[in-house]
VEXVEXTOR-687520 format. One record per atom (N, C-alpha, C): residue in one letter; atom name; y, x, z. Coordinates in pm, whole numbers, always signed. Atoms other than C-alpha are relative to their C-alpha. Example, Ala and Ser with C-alpha at 12.3 -4.5 7.8 and 13.67 -1.06 7.14 Angstrom:
<patis>
@residuo=A atomo=N north=-119 east=+89 up=+0
@residuo=A atomo=CA north=-450 east=+1230 up=+780
@residuo=A atomo=C north=+120 east=+90 up=+0
@residuo=S atomo=N north=-119 east=-82 up=-6
@residuo=S atomo=CA north=-106 east=+1367 up=+714
@residuo=S atomo=C north=+109 east=-77 up=+73
</patis>
This chain:
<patis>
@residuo=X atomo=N north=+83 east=-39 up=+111
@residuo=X atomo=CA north=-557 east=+286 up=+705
@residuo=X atomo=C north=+81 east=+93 up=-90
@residuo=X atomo=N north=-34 east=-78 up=+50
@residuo=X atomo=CA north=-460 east=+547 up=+496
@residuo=X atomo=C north=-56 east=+13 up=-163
@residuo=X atomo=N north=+37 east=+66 up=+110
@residuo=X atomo=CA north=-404 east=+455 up=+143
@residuo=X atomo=C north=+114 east=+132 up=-114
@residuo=X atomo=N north=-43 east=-57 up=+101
@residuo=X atomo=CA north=-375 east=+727 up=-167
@residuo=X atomo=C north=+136 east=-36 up=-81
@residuo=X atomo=N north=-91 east=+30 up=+175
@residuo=X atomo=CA north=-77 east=+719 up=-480
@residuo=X atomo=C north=-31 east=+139 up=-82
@residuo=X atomo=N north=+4 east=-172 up=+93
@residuo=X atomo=CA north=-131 east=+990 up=-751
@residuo=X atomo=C north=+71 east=-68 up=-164
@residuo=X atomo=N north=-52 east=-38 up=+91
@residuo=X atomo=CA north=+67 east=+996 up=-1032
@residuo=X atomo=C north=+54 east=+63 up=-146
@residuo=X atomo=N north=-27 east=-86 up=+140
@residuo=X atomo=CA north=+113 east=+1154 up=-1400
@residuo=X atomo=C north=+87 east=-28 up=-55
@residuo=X atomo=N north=-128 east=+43 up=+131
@residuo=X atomo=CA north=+428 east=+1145 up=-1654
@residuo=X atomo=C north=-122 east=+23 up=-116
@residuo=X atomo=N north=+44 east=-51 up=+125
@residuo=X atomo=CA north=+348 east=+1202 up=-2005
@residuo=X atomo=C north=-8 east=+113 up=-39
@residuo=X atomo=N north=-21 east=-142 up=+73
@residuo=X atomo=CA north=+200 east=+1531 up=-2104
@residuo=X atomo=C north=-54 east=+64 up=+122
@residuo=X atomo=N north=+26 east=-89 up=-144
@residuo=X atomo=CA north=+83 east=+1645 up=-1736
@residuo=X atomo=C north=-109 east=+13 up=+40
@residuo=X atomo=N north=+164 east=-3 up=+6
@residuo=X atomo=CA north=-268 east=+1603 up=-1757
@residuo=X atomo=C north=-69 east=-149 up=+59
@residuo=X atomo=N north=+80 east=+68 up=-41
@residuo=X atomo=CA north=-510 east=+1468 up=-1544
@residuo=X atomo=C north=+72 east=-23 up=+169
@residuo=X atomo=N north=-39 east=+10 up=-186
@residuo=X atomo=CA north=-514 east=+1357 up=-1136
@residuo=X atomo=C north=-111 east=+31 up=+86
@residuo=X atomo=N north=+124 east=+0 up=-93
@residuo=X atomo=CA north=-826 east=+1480 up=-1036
@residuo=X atomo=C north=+23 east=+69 up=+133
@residuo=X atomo=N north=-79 east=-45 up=-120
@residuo=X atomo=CA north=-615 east=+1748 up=-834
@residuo=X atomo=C north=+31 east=-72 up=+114
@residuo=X atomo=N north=-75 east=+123 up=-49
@residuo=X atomo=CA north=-429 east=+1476 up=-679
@residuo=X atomo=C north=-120 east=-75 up=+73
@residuo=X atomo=N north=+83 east=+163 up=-67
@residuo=X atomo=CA north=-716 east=+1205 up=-625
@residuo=X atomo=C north=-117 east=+111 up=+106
@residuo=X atomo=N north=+90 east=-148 up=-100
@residuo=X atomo=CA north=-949 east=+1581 up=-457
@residuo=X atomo=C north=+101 east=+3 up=+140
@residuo=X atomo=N north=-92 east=-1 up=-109
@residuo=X atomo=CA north=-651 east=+1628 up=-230
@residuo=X atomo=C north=+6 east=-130 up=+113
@residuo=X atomo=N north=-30 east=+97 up=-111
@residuo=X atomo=CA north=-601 east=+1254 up=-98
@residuo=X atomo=C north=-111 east=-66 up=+46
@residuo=X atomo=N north=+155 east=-20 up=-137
@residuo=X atomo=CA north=-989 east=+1235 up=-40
@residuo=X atomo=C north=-21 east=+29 up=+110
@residuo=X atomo=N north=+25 east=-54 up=-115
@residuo=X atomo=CA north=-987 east=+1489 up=+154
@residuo=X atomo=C north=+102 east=-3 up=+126
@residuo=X atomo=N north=-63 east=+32 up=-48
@residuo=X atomo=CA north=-695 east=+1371 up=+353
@residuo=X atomo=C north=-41 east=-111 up=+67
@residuo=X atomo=N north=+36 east=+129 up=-48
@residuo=X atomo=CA north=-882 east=+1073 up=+423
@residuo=X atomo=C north=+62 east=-142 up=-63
@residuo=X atomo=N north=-92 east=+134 up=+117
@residuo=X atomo=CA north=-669 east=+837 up=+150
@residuo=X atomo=C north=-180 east=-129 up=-13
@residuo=X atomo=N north=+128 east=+78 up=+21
@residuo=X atomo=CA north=-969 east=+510 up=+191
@residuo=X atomo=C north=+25 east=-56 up=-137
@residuo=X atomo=N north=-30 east=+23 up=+119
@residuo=X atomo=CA north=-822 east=+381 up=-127
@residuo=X atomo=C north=+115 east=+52 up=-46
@residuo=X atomo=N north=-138 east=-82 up=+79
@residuo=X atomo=CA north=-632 east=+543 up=-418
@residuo=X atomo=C north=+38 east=-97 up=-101
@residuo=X atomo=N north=-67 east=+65 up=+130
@residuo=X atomo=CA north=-360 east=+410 up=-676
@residuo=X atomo=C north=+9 east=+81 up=-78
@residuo=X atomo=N north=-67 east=-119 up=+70
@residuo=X atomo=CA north=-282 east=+581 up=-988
@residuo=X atomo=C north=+61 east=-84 up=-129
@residuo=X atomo=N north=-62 east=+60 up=+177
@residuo=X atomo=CA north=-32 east=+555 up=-1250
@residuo=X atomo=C north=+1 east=+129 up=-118
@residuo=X atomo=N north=+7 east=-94 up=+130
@residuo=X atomo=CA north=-50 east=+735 up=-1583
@residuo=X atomo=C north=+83 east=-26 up=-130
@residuo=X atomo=N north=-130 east=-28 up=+73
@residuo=X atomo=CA north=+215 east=+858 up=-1802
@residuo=X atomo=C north=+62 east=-129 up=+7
@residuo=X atomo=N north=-75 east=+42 up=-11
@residuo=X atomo=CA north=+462 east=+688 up=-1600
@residuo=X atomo=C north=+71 east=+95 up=+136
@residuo=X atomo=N north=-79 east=-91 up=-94
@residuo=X atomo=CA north=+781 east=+905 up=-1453
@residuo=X atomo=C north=+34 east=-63 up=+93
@residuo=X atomo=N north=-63 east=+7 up=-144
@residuo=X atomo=CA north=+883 east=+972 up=-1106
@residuo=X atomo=C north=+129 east=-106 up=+21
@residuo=X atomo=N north=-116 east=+62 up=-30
@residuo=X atomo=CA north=+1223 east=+815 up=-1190
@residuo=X atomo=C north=-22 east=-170 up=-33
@residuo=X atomo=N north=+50 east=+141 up=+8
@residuo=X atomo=CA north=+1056 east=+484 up=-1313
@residuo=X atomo=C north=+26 east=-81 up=+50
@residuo=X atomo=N north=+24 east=+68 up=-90
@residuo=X atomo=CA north=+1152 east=+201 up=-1151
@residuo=X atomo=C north=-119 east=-73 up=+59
@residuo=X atomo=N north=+111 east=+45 up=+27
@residuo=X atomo=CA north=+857 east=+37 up=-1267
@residuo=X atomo=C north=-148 east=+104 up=+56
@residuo=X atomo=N north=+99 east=-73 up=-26
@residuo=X atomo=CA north=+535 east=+217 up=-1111
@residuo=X atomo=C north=-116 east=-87 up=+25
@residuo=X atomo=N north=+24 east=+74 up=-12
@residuo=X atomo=CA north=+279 east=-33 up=-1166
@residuo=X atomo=C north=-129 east=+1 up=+143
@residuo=X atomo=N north=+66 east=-22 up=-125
@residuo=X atomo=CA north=+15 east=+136 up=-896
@residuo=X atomo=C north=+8 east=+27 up=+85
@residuo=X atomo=N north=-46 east=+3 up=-189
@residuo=X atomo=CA north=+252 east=+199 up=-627
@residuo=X atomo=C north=+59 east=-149 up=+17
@residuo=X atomo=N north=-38 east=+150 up=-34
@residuo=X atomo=CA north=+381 east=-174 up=-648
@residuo=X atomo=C north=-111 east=-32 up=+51
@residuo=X atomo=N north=+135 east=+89 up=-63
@residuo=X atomo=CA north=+20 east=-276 up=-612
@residuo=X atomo=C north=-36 east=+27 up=+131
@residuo=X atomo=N north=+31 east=-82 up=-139
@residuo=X atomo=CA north=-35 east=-41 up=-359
@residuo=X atomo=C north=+122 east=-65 up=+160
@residuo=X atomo=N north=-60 east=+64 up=-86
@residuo=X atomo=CA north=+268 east=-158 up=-179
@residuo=X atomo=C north=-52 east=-180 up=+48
@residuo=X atomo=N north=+3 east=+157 up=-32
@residuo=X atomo=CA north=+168 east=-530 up=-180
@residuo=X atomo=C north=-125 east=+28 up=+101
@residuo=X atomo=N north=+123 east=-21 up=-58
@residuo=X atomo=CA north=-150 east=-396 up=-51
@residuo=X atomo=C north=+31 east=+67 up=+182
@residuo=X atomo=N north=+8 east=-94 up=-114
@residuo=X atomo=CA north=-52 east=-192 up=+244
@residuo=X atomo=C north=+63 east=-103 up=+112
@residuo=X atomo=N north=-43 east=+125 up=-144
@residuo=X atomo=CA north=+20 east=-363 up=+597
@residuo=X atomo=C north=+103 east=+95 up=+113
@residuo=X atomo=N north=-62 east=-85 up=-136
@residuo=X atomo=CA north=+227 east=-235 up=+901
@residuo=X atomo=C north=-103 east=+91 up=+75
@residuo=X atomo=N north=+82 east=-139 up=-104
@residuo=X atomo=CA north=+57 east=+91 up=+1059
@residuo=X atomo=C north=-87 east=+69 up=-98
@residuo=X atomo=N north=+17 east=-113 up=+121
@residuo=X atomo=CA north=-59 east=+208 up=+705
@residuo=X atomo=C north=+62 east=+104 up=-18
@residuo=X atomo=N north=-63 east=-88 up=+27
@residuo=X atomo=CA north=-10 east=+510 up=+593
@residuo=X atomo=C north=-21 east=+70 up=-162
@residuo=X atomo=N north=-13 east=-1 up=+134
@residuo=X atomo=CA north=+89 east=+617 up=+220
@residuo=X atomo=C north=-46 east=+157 up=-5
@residuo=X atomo=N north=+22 east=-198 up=+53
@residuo=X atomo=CA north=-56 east=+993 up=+92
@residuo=X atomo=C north=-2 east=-8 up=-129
@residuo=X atomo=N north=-6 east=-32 up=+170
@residuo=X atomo=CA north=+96 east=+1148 up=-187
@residuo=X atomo=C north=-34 east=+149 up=-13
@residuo=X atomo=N north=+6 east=-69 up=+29
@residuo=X atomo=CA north=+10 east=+1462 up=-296
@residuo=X atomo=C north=+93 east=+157 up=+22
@residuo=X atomo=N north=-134 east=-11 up=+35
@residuo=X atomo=CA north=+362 east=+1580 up=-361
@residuo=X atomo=C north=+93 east=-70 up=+35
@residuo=X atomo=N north=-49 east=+108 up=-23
@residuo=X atomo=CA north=+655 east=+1440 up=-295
@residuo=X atomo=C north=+90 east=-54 up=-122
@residuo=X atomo=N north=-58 east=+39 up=+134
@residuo=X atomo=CA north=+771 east=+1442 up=-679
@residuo=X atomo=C north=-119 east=-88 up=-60
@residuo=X atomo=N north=+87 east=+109 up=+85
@residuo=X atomo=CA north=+481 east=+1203 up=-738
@residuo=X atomo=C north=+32 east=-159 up=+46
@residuo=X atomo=N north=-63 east=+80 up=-57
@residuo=X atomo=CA north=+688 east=+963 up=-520
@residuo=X atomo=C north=+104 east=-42 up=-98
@residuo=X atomo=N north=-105 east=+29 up=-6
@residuo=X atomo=CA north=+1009 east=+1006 up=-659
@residuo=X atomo=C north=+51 east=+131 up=-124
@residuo=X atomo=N north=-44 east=-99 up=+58
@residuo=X atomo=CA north=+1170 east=+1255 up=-917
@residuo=X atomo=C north=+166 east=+28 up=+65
@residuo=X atomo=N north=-173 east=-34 up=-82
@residuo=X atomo=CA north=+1580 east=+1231 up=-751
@residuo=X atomo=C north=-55 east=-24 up=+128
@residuo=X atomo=N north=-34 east=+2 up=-167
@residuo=X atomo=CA north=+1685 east=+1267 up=-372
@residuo=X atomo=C north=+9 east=-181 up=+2
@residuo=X atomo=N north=-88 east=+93 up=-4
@residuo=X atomo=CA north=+1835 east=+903 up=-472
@residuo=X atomo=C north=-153 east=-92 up=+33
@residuo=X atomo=N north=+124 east=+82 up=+23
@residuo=X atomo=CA north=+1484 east=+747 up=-558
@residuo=X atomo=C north=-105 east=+38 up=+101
@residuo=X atomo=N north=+54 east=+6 up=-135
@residuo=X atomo=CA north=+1319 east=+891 up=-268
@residuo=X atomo=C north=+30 east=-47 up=+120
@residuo=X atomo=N north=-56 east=+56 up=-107
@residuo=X atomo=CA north=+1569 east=+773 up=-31
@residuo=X atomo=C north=-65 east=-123 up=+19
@residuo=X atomo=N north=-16 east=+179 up=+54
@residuo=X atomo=CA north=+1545 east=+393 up=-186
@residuo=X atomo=C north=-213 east=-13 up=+60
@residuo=X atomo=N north=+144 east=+13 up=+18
@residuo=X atomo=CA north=+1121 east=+452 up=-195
@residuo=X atomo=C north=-32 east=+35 up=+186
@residuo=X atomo=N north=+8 east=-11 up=-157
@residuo=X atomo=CA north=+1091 east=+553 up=+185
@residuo=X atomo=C north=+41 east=-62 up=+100
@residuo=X atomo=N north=-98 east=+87 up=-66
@residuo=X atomo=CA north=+1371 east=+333 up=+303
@residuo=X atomo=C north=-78 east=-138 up=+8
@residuo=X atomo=N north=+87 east=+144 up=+27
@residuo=X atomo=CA north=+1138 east=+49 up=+164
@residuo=X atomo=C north=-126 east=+20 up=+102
@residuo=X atomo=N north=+136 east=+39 up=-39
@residuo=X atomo=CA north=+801 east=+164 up=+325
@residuo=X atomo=C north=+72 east=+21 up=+193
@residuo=X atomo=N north=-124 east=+0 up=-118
@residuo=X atomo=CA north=+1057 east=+241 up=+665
@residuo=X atomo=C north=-44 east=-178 up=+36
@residuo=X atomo=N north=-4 east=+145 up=-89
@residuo=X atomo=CA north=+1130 east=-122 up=+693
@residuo=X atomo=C north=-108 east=-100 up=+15
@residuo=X atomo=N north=+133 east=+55 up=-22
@residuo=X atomo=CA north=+744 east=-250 up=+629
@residuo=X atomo=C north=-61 east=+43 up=+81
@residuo=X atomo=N north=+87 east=-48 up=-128
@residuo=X atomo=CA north=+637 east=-39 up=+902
@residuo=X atomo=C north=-97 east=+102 up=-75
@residuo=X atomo=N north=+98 east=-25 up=+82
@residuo=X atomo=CA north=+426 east=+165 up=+638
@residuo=X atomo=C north=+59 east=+183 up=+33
@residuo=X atomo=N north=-26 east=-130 up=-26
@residuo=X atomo=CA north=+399 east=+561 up=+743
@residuo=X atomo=C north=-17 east=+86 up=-131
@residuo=X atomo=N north=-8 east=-96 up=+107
@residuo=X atomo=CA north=+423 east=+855 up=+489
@residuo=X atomo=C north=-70 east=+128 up=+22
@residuo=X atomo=N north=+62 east=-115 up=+8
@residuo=X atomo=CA north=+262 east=+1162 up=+411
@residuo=X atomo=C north=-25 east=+90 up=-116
@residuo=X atomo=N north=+7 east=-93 up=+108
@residuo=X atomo=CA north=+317 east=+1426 up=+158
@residuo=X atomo=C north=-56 east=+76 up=+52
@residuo=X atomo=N north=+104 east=-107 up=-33
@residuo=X atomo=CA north=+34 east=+1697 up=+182
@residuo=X atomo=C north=+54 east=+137 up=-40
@residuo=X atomo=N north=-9 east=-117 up=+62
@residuo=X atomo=CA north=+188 east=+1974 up=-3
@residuo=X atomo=C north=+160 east=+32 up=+141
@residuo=X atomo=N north=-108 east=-35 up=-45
@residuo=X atomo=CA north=+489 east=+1980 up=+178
@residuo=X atomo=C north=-34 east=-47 up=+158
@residuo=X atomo=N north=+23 east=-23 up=-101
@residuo=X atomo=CA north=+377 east=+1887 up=+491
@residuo=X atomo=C north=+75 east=-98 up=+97
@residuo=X atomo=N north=-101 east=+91 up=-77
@residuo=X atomo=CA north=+604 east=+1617 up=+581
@residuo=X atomo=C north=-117 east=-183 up=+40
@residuo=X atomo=N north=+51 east=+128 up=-119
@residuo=X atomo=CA north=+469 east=+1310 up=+808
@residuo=X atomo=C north=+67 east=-67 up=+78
@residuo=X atomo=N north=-80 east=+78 up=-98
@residuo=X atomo=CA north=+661 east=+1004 up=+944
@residuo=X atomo=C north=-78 east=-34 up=+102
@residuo=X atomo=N north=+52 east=-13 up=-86
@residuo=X atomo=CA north=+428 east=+965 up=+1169
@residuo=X atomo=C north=-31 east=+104 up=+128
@residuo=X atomo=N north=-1 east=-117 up=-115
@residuo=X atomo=CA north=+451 east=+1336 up=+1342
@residuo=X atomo=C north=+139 east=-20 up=+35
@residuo=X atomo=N north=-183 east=+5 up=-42
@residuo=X atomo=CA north=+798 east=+1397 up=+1529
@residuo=X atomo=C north=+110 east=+106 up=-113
@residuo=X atomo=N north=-119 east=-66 up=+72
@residuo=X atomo=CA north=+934 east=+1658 up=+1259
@residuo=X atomo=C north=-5 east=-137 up=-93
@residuo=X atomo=N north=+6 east=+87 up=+76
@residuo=X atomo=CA north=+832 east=+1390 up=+1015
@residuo=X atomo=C north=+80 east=-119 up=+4
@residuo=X atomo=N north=-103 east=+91 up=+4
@residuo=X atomo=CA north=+1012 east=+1133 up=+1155
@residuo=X atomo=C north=+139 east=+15 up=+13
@residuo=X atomo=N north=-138 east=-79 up=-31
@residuo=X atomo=CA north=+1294 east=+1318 up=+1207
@residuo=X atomo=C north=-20 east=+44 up=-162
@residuo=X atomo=N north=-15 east=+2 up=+128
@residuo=X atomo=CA north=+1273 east=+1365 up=+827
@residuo=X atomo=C north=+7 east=-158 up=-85
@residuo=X atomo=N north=-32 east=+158 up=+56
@residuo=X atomo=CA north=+1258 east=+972 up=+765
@residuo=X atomo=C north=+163 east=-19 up=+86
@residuo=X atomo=N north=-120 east=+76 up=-31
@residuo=X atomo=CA north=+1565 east=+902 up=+991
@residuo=X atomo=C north=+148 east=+79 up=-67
@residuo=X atomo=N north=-129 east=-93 up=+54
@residuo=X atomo=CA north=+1778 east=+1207 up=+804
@residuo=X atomo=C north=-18 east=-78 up=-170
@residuo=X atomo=N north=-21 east=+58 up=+120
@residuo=X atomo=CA north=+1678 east=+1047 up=+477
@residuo=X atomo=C north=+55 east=-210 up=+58
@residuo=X atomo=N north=-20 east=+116 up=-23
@residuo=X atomo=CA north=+1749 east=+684 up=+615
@residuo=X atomo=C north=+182 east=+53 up=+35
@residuo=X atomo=N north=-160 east=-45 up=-12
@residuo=X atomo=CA north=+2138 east=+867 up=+695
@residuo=X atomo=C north=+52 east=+3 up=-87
@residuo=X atomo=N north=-37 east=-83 up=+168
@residuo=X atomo=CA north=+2181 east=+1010 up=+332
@residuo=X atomo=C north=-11 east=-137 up=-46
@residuo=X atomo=N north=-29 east=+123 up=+84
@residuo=X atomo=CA north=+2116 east=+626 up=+228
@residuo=X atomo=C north=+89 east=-69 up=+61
@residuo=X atomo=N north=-110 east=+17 up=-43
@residuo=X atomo=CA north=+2332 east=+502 up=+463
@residuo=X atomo=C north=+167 east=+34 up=-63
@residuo=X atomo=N north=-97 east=-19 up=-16
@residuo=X atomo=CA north=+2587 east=+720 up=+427
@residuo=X atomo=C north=+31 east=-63 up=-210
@residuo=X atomo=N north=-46 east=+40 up=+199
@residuo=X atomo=CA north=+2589 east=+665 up=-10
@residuo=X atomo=C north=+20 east=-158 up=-23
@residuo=X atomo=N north=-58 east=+103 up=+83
@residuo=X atomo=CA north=+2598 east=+295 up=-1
@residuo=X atomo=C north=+106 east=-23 up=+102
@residuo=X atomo=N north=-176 east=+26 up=-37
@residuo=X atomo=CA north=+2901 east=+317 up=+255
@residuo=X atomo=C north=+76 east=+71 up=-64
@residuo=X atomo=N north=-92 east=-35 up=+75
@residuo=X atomo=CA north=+3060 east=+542 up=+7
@residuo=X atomo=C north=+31 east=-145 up=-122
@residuo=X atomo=N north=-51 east=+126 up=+124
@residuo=X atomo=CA north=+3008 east=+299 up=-292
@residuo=X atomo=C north=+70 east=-101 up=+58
@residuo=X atomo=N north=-92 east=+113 up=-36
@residuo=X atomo=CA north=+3127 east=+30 up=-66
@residuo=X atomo=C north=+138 east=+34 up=+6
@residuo=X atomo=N north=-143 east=-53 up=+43
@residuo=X atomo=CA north=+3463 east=+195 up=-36
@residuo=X atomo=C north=+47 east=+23 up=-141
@residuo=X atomo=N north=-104 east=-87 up=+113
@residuo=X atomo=CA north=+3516 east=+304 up=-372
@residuo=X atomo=C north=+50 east=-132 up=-61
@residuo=X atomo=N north=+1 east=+106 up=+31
@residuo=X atomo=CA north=+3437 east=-84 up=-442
@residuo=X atomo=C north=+105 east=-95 up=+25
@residuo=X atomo=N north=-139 east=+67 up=-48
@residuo=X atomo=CA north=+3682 east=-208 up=-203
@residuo=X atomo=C north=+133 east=+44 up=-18
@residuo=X atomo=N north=-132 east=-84 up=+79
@residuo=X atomo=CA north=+3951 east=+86 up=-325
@residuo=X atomo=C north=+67 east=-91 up=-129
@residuo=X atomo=N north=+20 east=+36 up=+123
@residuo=X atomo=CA north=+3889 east=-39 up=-636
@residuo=X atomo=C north=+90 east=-150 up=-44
@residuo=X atomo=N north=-68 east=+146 up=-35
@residuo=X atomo=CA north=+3976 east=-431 up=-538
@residuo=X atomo=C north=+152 east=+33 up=+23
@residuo=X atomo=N north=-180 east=-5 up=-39
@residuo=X atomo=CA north=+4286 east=-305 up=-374
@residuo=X atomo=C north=+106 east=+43 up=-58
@residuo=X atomo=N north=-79 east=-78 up=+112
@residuo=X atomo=CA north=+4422 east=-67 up=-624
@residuo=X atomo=C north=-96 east=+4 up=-118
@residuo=X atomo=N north=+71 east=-22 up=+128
@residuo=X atomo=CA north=+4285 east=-163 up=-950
@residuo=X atomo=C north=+72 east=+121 up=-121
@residuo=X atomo=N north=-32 east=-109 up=+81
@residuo=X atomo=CA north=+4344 east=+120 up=-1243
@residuo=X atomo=C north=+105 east=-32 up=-99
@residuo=X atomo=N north=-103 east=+35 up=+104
@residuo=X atomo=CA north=+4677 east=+36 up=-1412
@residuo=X atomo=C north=-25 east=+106 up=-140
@residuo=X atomo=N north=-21 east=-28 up=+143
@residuo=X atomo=CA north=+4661 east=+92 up=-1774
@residuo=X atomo=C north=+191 east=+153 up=-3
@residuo=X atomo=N north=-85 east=-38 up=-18
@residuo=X atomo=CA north=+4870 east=+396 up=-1820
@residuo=X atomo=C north=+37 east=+47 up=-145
@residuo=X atomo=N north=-135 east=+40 up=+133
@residuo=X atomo=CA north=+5162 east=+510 up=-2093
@residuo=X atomo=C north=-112 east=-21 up=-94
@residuo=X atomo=N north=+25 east=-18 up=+133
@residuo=X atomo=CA north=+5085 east=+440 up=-2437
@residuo=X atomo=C north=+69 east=+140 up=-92
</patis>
């Protein structure tokens, strides 16, 4: 099933754009949040939406800054619908985990998260091993 998100910050209008687009995409039900940012953790109509969606769903956003405003928060937001089985689909951009470039765009973002929390884990365990001596006065 193929289930809408649309989006607004503060100050950006309306979503009729948005909710026209994932109609006609075939979105059977839409979420929307209003004046609340991309970087949000909090998004109270893609949480719902998530509780809602099942394995072999598929999420349509518009955009893919109505997902996510950083690389960091898209990783984390894709990585999540990744391990529910839940497919993706940004319209503007054209990206689809469900086609083969598309998924080949989920497993390069599933690398980029990879590879950042094996950095932090090193800097963590650096960190343990050589803690930061206090230096001269």
């Amino acid at each position: 099933m193929k289930l809408g998100y649309a989006r607004v910050s503060k100050g950006e209008g309306n979503l009729e754009i948005q909710i026209e687009a994932l109609r006609a995409a075939g979105a059977v039900r839409i979420w929307q949040d209003h004046d609340v940012s991309g970087s949000a953790v909090i998004k109270p109509g893609f949480i719902e939406m998530l509780a809602y969606a099942a394995p072999g769903d598929e999420i349509v956003v518009w955009r893919l800054d109505r997902l996510a405003r950083s690389l960091i928060t898209l990783m984390v937001e894709l990585e999540t619908l990744g391990k529910r089985q839940v497919e993706f689909h940004s319209l503007t951009e054209g990206i689809a985990t469900n086609e083969k470039s598309g998924g080949s765009f989920f497993h390069a973002i599933a690398a980029f998260r990879s590879f950042e929390r094996d950095v932090l884990q090193e800097r963590a365990d650096a960190e343990r091993k050589w803690p930061r001596q206090p230096g001269p006065a």
